[in-house]
Kinemage of the C-alpha trace (Angstrom):
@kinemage 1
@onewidth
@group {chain A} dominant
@subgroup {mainchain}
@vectorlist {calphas} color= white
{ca unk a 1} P 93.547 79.242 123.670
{ca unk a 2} L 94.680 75.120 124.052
{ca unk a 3} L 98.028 74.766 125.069
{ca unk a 4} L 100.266 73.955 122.201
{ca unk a 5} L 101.855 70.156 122.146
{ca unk a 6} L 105.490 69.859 121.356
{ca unk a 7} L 105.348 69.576 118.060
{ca unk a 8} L 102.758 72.226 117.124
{ca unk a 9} L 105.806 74.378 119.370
{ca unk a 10} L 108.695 72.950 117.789
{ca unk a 11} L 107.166 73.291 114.664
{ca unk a 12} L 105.832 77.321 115.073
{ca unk a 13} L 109.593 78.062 115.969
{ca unk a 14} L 110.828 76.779 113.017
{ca unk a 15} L 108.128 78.585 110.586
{ca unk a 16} L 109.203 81.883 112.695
{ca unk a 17} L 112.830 81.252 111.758
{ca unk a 18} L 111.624 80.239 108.282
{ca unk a 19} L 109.936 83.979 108.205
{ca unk a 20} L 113.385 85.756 110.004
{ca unk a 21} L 115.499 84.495 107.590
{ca unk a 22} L 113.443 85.379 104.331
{ca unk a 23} L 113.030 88.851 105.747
{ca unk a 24} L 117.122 89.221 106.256
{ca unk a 25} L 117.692 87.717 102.525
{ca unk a 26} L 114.762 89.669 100.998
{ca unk a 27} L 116.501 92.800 102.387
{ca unk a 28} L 120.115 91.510 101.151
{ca unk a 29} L 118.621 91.228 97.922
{ca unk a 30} L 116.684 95.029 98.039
{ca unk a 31} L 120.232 96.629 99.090
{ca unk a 32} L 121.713 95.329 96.189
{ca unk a 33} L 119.152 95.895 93.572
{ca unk a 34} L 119.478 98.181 90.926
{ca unk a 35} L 116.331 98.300 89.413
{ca unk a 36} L 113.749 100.387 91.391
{ca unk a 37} L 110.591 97.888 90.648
{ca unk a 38} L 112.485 94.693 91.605
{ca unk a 39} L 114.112 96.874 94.845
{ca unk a 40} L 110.266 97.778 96.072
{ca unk a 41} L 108.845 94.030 95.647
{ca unk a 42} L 111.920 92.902 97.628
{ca unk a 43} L 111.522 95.284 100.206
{ca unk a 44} L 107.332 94.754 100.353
{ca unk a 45} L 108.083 90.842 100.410
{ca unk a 46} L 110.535 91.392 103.298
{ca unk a 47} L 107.725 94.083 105.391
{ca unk a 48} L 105.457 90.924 104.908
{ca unk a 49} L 107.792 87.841 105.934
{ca unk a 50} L 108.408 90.224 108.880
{ca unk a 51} L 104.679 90.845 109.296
{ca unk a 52} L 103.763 87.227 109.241
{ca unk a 53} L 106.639 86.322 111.681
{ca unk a 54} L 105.316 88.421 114.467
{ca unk a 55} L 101.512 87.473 113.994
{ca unk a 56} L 103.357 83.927 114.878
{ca unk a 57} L 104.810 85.100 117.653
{ca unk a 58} L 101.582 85.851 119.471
{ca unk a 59} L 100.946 82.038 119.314
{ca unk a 60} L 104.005 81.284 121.520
């Protein structure tokens, strides 16, 4: 694989943050659900965000 430039670097971190902090607010948002429906897409969009920040990773 080419070595990354600064940018493409700079700008990887921030989509992996991006990905972090959806994942912690998605599961804020599950925890405090009521409804079961609403709880599982929360928690399924937070197992994803988390999913897509470590296939990321493997680029760093």
């Amino acid at each position: 694989m080419a070595q990354l430039t600064q940018m493409e670097l700079q700008d990887l971190r921030h989509l992996i943050s991006n990905h972090q902090m959806m994942v912690s607010k998605l599961n804020t948002y599950a925890q405090q659900c009521q409804d079961q429906q609403v709880k599982q897409m929360f928690q399924q969009g937070a197992q994803s965000a988390q999913s897509n920040a470590q296939k990321l990773m493997t680029f760093l």
